[in-house]
CHARMM internal coordinates of N, CA and C (Angstrom, degrees):
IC EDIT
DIST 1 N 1 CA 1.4288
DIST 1 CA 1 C 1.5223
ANGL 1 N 1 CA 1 C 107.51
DIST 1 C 2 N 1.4904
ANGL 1 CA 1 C 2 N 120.31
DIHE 1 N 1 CA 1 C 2 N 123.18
DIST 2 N 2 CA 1.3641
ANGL 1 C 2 N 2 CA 113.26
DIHE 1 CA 1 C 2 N 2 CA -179.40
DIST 2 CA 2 C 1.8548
ANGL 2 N 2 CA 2 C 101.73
DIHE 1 C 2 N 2 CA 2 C -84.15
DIST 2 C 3 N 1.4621
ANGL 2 CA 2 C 3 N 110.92
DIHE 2 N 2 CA 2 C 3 N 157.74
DIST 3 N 3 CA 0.9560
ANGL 2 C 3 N 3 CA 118.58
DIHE 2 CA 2 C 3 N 3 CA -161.90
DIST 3 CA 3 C 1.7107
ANGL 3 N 3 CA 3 C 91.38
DIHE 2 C 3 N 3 CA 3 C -151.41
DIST 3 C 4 N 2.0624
ANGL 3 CA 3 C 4 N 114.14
DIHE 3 N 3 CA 3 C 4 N 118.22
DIST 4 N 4 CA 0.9454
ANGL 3 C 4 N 4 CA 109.51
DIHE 3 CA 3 C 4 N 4 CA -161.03
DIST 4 CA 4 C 1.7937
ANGL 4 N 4 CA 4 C 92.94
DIHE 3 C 4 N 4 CA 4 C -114.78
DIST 4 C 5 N 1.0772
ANGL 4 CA 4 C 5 N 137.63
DIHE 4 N 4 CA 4 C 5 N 113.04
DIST 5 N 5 CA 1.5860
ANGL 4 C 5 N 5 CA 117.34
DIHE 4 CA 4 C 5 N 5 CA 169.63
DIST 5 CA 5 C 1.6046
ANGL 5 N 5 CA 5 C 119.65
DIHE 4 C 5 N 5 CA 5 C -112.64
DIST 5 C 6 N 1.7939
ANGL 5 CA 5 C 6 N 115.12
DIHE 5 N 5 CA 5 C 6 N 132.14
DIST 6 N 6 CA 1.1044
ANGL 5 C 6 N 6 CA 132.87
DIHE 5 CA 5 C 6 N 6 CA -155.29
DIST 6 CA 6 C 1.3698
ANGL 6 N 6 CA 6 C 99.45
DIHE 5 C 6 N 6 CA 6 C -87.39
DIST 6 C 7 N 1.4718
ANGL 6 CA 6 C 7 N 154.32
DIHE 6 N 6 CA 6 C 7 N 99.78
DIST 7 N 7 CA 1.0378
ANGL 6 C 7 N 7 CA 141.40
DIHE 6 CA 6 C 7 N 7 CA -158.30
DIST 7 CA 7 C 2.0484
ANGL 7 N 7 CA 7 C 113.55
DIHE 6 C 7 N 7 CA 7 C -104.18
DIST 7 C 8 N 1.3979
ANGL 7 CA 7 C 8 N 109.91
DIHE 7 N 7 CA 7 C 8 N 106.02
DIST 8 N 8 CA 2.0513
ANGL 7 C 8 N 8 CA 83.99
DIHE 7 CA 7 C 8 N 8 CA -174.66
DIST 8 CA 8 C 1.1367
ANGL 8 N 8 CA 8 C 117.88
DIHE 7 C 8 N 8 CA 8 C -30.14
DIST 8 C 9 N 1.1373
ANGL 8 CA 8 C 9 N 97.59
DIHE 8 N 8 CA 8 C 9 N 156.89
DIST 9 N 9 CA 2.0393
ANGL 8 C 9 N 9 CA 126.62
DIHE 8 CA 8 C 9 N 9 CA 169.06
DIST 9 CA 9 C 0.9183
ANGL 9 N 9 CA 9 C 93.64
DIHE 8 C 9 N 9 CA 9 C 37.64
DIST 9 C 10 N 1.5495
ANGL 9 CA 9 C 10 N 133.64
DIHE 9 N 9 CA 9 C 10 N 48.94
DIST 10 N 10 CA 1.6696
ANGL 9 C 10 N 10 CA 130.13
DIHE 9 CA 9 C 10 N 10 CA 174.98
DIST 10 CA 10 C 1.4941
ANGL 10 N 10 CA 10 C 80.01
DIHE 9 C 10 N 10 CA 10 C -132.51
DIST 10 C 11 N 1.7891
ANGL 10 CA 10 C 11 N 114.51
DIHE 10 N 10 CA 10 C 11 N 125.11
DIST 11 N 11 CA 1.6514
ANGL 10 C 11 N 11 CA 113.13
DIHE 10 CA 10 C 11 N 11 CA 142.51
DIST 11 CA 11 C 1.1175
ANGL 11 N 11 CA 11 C 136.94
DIHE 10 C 11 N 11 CA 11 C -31.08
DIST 11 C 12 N 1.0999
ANGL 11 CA 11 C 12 N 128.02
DIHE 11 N 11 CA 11 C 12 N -57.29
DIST 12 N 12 CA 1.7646
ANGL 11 C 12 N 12 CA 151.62
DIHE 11 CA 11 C 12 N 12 CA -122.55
DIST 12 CA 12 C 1.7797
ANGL 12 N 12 CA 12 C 88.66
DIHE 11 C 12 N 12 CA 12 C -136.81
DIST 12 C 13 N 1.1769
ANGL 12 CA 12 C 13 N 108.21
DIHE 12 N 12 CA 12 C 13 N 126.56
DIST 13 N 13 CA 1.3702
ANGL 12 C 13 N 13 CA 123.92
DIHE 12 CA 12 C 13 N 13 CA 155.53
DIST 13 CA 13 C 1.4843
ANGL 13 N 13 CA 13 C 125.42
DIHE 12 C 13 N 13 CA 13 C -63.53
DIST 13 C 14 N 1.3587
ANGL 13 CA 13 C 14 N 136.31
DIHE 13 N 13 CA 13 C 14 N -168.83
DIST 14 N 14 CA 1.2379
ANGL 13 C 14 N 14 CA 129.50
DIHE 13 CA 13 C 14 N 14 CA -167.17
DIST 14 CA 14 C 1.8368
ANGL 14 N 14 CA 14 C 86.86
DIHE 13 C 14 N 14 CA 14 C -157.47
DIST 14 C 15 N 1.4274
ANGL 14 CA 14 C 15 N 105.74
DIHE 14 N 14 CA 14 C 15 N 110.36
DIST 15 N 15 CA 1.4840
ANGL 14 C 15 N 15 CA 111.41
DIHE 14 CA 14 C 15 N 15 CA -178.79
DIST 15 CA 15 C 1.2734
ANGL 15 N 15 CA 15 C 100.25
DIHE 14 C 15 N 15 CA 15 C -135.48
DIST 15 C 16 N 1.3957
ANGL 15 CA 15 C 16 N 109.64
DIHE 15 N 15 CA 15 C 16 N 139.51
DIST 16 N 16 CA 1.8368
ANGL 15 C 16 N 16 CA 119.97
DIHE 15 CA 15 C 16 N 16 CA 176.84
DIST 16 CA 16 C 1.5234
ANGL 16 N 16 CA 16 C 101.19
DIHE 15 C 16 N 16 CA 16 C -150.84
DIST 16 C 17 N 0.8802
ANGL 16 CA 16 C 17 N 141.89
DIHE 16 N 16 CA 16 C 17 N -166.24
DIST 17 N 17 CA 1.5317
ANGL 16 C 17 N 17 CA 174.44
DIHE 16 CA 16 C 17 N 17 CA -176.46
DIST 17 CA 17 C 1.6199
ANGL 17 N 17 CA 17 C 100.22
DIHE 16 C 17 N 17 CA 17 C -126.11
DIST 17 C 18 N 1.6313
ANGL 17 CA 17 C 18 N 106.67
DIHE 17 N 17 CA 17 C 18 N 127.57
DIST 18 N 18 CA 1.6067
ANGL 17 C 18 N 18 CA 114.69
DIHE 17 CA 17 C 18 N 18 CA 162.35
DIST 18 CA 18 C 1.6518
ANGL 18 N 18 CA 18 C 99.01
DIHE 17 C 18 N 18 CA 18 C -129.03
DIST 18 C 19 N 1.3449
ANGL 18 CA 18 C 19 N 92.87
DIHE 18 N 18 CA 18 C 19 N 145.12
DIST 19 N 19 CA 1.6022
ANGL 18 C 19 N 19 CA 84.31
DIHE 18 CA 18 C 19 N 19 CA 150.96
DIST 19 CA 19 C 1.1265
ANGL 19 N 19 CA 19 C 142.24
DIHE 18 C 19 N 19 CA 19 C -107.55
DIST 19 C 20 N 1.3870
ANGL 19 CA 19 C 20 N 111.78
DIHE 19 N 19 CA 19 C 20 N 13.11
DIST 20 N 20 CA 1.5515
ANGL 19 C 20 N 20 CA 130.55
DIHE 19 CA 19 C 20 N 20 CA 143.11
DIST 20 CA 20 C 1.0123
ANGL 20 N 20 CA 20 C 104.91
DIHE 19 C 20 N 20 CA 20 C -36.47
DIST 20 C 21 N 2.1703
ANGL 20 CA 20 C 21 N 105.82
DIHE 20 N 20 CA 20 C 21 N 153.74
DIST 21 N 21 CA 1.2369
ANGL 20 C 21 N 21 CA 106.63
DIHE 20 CA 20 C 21 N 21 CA 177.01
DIST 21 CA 21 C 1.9263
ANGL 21 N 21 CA 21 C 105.85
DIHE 20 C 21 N 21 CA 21 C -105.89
DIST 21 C 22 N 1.4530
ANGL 21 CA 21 C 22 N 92.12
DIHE 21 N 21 CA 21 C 22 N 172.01
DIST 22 N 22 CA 1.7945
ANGL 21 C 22 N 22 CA 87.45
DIHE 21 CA 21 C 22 N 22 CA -172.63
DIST 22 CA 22 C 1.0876
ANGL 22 N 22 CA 22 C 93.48
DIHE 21 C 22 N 22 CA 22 C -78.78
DIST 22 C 23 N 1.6476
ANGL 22 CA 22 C 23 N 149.57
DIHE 22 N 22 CA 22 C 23 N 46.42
DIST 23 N 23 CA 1.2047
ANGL 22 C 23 N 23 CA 132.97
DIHE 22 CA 22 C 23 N 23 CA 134.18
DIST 23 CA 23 C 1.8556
ANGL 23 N 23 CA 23 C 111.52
DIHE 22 C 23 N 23 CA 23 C -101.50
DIST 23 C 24 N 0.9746
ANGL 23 CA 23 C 24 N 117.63
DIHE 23 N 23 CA 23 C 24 N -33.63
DIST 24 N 24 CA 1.5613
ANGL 23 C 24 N 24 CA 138.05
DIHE 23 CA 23 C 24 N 24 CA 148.37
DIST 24 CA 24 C 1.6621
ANGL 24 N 24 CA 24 C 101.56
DIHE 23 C 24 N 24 CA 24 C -27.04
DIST 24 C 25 N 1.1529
ANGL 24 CA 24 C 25 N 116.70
DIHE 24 N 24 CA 24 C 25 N -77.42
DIST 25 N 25 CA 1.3607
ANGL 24 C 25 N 25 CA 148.45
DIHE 24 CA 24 C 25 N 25 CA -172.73
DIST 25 CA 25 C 1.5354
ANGL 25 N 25 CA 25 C 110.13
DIHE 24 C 25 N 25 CA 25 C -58.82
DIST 25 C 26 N 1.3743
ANGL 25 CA 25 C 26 N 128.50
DIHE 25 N 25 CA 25 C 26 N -50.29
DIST 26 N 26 CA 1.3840
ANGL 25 C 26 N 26 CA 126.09
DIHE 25 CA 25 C 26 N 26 CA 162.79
DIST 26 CA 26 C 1.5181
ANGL 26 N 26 CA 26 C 113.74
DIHE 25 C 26 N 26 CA 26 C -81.35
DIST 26 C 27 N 1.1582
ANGL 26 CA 26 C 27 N 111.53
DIHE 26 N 26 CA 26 C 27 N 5.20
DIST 27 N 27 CA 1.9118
ANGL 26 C 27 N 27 CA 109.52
DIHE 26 CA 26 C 27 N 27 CA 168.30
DIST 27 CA 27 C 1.4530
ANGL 27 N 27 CA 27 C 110.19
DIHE 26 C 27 N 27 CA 27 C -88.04
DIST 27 C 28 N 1.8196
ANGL 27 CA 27 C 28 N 110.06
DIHE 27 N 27 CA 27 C 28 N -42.84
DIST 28 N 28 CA 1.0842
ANGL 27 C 28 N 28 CA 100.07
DIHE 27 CA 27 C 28 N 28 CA -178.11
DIST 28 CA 28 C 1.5599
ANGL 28 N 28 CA 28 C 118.17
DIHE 27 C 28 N 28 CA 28 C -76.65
DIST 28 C 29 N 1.5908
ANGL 28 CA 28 C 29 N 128.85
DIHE 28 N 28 CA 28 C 29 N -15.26
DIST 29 N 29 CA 1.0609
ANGL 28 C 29 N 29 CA 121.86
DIHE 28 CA 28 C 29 N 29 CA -163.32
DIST 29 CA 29 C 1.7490
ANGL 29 N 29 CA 29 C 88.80
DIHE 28 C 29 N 29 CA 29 C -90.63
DIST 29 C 30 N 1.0064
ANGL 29 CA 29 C 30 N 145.06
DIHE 29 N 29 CA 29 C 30 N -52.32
DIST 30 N 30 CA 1.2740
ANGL 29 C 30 N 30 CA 130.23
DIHE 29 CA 29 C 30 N 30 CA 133.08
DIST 30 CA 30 C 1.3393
ANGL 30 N 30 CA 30 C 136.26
DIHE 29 C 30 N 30 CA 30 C 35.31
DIST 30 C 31 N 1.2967
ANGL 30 CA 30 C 31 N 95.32
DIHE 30 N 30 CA 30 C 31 N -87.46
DIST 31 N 31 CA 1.3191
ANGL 30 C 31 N 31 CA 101.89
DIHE 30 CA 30 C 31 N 31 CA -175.13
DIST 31 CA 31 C 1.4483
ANGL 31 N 31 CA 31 C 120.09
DIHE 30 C 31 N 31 CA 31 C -80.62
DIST 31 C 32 N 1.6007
ANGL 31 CA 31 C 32 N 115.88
DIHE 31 N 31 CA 31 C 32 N -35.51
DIST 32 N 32 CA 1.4944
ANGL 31 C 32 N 32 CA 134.56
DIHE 31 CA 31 C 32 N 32 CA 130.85
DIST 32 CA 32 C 1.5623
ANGL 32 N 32 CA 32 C 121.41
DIHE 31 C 32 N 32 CA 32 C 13.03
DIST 32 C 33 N 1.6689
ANGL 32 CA 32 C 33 N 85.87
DIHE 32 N 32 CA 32 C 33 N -75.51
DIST 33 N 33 CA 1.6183
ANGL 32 C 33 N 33 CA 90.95
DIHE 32 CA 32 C 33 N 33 CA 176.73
DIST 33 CA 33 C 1.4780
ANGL 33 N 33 CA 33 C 124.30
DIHE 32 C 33 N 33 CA 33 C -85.14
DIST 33 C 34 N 1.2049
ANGL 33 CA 33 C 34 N 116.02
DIHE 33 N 33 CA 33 C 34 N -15.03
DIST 34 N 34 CA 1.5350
ANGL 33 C 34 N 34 CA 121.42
DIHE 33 CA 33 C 34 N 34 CA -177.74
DIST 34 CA 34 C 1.5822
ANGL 34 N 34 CA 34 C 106.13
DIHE 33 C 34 N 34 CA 34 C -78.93
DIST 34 C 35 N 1.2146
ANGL 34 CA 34 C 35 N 109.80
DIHE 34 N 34 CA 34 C 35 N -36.35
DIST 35 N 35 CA 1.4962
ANGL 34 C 35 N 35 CA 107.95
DIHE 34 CA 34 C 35 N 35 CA -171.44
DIST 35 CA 35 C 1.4422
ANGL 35 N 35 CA 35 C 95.06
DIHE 34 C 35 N 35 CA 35 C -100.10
DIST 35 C 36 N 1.3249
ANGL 35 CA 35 C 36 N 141.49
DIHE 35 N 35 CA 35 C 36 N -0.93
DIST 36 N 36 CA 1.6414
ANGL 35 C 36 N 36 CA 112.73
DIHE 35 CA 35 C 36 N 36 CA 170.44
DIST 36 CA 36 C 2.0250
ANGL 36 N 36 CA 36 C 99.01
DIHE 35 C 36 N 36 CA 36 C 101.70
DIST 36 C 37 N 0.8307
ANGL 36 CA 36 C 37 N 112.62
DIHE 36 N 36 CA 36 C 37 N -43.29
DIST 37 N 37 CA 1.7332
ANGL 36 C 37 N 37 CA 130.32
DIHE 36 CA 36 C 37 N 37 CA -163.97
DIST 37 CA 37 C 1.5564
ANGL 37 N 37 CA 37 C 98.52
DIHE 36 C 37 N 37 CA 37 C -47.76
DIST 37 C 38 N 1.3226
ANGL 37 CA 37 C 38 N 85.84
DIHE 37 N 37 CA 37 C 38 N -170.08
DIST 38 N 38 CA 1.5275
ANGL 37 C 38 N 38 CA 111.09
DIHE 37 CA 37 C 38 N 38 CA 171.21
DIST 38 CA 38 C 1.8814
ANGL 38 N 38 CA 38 C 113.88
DIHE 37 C 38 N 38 CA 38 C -97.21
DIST 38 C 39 N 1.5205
ANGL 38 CA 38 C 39 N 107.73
DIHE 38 N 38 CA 38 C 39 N 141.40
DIST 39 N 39 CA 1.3811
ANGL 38 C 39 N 39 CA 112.75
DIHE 38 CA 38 C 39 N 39 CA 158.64
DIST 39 CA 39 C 1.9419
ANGL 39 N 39 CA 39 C 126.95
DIHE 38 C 39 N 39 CA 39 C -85.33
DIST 39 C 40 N 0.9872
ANGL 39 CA 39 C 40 N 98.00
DIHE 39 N 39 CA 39 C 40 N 101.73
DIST 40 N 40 CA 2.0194
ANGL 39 C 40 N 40 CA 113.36
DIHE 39 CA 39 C 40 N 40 CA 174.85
DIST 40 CA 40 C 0.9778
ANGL 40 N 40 CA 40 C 106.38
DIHE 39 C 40 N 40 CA 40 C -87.60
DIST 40 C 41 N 1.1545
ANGL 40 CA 40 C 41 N 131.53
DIHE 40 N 40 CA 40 C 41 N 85.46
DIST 41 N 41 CA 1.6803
ANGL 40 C 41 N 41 CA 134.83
DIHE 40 CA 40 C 41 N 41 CA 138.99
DIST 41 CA 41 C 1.6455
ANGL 41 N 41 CA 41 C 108.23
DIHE 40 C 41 N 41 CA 41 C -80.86
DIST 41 C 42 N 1.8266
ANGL 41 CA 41 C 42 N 96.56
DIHE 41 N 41 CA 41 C 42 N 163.59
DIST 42 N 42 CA 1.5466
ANGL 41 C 42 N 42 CA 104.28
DIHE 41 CA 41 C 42 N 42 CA -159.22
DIST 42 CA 42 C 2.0079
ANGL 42 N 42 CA 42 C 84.00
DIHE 41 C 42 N 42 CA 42 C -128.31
DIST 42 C 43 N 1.7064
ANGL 42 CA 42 C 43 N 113.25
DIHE 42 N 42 CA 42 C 43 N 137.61
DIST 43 N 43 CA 1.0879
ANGL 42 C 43 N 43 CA 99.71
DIHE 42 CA 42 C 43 N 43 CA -178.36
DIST 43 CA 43 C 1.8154
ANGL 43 N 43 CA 43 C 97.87
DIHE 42 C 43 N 43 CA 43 C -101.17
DIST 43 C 44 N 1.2347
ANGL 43 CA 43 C 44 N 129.81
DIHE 43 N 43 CA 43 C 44 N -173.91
DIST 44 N 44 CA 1.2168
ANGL 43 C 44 N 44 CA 161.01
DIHE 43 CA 43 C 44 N 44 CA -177.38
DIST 44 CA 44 C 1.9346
ANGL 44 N 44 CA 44 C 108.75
DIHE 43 C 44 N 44 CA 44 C -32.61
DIST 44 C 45 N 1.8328
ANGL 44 CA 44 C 45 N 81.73
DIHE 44 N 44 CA 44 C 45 N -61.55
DIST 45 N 45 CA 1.6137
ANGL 44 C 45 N 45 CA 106.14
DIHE 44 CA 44 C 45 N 45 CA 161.34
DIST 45 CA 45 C 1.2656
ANGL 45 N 45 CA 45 C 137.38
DIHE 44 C 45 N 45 CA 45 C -45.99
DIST 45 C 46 N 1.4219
ANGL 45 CA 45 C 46 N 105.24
DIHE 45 N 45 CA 45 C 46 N -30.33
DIST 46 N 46 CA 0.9337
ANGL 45 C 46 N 46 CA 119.82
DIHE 45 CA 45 C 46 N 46 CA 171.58
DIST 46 CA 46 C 2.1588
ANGL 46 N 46 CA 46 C 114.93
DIHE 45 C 46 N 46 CA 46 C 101.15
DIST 46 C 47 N 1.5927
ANGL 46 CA 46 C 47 N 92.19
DIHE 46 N 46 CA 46 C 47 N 5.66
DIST 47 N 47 CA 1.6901
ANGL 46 C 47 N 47 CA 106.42
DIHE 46 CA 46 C 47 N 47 CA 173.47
DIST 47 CA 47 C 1.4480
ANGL 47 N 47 CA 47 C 99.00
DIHE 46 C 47 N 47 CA 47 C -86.79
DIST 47 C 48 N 1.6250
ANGL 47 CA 47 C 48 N 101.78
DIHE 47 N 47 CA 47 C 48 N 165.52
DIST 48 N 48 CA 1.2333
ANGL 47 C 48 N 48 CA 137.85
DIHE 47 CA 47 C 48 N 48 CA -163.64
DIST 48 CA 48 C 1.6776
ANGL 48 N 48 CA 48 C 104.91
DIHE 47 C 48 N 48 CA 48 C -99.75
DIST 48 C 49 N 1.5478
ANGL 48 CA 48 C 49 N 120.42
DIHE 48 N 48 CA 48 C 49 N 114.62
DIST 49 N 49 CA 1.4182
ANGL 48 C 49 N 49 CA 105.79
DIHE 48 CA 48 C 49 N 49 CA 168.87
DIST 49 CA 49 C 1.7372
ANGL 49 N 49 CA 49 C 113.16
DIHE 48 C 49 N 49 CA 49 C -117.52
DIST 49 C 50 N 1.4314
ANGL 49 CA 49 C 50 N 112.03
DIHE 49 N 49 CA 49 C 50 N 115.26
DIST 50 N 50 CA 1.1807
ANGL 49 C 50 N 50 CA 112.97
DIHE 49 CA 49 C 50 N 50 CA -169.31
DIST 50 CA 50 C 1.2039
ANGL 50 N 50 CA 50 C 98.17
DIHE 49 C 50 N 50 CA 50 C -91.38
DIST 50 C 51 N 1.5389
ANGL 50 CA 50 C 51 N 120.63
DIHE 50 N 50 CA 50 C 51 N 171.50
DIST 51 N 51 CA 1.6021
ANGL 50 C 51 N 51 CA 143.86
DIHE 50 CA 50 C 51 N 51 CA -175.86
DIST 51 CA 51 C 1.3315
ANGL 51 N 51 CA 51 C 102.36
DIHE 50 C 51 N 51 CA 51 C -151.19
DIST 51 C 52 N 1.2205
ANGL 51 CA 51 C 52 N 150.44
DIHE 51 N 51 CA 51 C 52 N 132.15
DIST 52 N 52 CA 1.2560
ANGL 51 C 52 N 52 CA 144.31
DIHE 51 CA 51 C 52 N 52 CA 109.82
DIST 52 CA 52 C 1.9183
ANGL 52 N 52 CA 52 C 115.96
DIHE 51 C 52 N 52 CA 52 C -41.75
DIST 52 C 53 N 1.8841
ANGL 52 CA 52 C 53 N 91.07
DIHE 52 N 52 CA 52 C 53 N 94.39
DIST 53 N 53 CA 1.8685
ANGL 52 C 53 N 53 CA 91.90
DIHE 52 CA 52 C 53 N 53 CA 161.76
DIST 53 CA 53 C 1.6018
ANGL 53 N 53 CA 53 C 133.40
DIHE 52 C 53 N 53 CA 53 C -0.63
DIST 53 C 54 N 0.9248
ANGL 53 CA 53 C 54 N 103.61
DIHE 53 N 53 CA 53 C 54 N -48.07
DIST 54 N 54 CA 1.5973
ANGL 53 C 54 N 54 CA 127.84
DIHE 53 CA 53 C 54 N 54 CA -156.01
DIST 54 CA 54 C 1.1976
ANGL 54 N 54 CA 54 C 116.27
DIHE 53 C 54 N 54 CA 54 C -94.60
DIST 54 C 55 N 1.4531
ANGL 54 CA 54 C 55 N 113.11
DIHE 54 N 54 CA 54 C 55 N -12.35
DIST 55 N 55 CA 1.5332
ANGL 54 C 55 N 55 CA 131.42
DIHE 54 CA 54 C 55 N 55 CA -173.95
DIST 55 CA 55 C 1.7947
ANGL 55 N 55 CA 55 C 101.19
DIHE 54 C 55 N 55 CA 55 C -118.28
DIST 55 C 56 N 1.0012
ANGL 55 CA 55 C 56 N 112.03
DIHE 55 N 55 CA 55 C 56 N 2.04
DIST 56 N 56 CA 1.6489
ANGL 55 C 56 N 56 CA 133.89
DIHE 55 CA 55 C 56 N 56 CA 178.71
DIST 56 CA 56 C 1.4409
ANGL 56 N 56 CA 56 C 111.68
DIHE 55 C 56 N 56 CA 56 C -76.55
DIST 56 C 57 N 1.7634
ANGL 56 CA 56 C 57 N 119.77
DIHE 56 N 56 CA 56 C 57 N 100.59
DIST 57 N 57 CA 1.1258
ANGL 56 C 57 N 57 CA 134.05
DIHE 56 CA 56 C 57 N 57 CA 175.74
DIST 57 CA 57 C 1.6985
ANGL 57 N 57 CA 57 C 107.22
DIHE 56 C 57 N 57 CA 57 C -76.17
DIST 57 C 58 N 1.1544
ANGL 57 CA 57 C 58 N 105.78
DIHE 57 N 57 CA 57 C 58 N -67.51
DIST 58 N 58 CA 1.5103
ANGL 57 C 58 N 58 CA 118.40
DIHE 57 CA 57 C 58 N 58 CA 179.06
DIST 58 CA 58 C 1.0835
ANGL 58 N 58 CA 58 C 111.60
DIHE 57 C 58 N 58 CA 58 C -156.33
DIST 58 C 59 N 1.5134
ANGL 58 CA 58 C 59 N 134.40
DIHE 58 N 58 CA 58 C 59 N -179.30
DIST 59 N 59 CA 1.5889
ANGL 58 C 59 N 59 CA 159.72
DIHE 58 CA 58 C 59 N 59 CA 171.56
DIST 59 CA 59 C 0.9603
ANGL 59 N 59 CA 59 C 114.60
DIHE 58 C 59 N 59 CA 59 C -136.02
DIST 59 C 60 N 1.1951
ANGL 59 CA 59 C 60 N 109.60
DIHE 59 N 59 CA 59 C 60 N 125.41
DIST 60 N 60 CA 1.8059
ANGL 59 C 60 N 60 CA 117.94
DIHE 59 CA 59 C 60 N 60 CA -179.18
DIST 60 CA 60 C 1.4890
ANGL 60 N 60 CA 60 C 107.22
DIHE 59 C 60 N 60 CA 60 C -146.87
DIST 60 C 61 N 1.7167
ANGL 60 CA 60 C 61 N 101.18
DIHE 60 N 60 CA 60 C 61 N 112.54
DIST 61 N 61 CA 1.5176
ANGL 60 C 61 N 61 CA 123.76
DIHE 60 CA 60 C 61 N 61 CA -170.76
DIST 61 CA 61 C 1.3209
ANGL 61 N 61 CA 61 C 110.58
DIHE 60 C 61 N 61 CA 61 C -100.21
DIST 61 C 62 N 1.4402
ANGL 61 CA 61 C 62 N 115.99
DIHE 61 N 61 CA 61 C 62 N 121.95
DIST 62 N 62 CA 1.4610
ANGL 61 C 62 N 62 CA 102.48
DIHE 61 CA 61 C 62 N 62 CA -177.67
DIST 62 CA 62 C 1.5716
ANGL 62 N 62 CA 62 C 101.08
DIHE 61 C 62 N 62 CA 62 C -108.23
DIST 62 C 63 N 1.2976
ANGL 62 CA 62 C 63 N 90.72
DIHE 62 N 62 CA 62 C 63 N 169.65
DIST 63 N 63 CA 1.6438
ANGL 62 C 63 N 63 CA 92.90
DIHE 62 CA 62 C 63 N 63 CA -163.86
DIST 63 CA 63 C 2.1627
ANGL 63 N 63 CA 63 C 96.58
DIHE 62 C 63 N 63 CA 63 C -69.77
DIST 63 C 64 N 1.6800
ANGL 63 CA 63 C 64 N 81.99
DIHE 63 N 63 CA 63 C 64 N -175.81
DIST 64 N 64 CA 1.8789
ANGL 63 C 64 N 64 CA 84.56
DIHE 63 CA 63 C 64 N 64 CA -168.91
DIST 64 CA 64 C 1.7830
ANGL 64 N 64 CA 64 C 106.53
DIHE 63 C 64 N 64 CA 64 C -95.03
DIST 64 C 65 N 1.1334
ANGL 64 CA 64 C 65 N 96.90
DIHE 64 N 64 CA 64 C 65 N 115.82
DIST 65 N 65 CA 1.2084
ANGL 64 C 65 N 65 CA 113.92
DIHE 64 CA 64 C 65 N 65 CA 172.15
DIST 65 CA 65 C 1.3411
ANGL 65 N 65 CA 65 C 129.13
DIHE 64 C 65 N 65 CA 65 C -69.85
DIST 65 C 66 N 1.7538
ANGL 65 CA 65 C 66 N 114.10
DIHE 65 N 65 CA 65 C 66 N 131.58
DIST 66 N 66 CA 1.1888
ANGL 65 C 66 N 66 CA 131.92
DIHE 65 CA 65 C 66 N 66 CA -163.25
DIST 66 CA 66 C 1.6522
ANGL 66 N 66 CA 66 C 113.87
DIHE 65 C 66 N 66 CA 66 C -87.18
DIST 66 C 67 N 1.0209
ANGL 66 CA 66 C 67 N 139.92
DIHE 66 N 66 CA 66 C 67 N 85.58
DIST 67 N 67 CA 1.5626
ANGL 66 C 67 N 67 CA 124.28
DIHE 66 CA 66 C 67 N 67 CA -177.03
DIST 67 CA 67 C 1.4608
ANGL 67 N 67 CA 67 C 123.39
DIHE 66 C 67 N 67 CA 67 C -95.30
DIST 67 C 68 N 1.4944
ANGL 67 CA 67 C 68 N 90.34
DIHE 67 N 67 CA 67 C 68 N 129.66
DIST 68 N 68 CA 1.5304
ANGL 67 C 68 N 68 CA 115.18
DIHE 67 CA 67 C 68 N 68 CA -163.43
DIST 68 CA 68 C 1.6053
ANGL 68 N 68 CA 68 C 86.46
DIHE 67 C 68 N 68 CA 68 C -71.19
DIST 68 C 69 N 1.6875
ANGL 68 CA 68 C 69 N 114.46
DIHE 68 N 68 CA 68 C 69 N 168.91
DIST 69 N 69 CA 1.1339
ANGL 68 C 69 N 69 CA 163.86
DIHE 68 CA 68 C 69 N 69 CA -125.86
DIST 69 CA 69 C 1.0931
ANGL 69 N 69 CA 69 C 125.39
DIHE 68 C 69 N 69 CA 69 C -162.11
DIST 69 C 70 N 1.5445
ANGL 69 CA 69 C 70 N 149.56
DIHE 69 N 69 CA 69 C 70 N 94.74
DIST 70 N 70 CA 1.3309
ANGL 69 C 70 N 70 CA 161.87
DIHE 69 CA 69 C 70 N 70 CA -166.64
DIST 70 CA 70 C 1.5028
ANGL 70 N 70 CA 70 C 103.66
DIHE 69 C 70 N 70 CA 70 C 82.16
DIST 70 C 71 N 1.8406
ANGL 70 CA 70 C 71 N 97.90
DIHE 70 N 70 CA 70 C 71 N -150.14
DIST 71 N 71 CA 1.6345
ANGL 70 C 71 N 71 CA 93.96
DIHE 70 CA 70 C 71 N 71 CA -169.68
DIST 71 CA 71 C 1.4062
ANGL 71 N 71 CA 71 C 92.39
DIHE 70 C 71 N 71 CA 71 C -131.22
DIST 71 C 72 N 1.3305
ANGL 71 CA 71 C 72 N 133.82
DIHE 71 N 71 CA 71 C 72 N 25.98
DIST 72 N 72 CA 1.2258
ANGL 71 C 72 N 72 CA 126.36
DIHE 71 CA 71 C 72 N 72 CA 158.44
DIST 72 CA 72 C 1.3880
ANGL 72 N 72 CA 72 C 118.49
DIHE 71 C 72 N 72 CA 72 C -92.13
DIST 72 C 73 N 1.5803
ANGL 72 CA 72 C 73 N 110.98
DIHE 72 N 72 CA 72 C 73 N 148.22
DIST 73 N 73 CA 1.4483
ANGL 72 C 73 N 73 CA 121.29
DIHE 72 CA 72 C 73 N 73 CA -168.55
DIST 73 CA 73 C 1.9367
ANGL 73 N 73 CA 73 C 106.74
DIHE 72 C 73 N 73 CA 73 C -95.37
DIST 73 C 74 N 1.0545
ANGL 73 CA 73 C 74 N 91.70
DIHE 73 N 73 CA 73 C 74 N 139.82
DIST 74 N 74 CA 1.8012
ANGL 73 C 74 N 74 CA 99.05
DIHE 73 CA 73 C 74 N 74 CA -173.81
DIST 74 CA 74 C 1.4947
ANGL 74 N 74 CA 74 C 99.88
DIHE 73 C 74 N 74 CA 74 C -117.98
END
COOR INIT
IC SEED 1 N 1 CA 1 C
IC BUILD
């Protein structure tokens, strides 16, 4: 699942792959904001991407992507 986060007064977005699901993924951003905290998502790799809540522009989950296999087109 790509996972894009917009961070304030930051240029550059923050995009990785989780394999969390975007219900996983909208709990933690969630809870994030209700309590003030930090957002912990886990990418693919298995690293840690922290956020401070408060520094949280947006989240944008794209759905989970299927990757094709050889070089023929379907």
């Amino acid at each position: 699942m790509e996972v894009r986060i917009g961070v304030r007064n930051v240029a550059r977005e923050l995009v990785f792959e989780s394999a969390q699901t975007s219900e996983e993924i909208t709990a933690a951003v969630s809870t994030a904001l209700s309590e003030g905290s930090v957002l912990r998502l886990k990418d693919e790799k298995g690293r840690t991407v922290v956020v401070p809540a408060e520094s949280l522009g947006y989240v944008d989950i794209g759905a989970a992507e299927v990757r094709k296999v050889g070089f023929g087109l379907s």
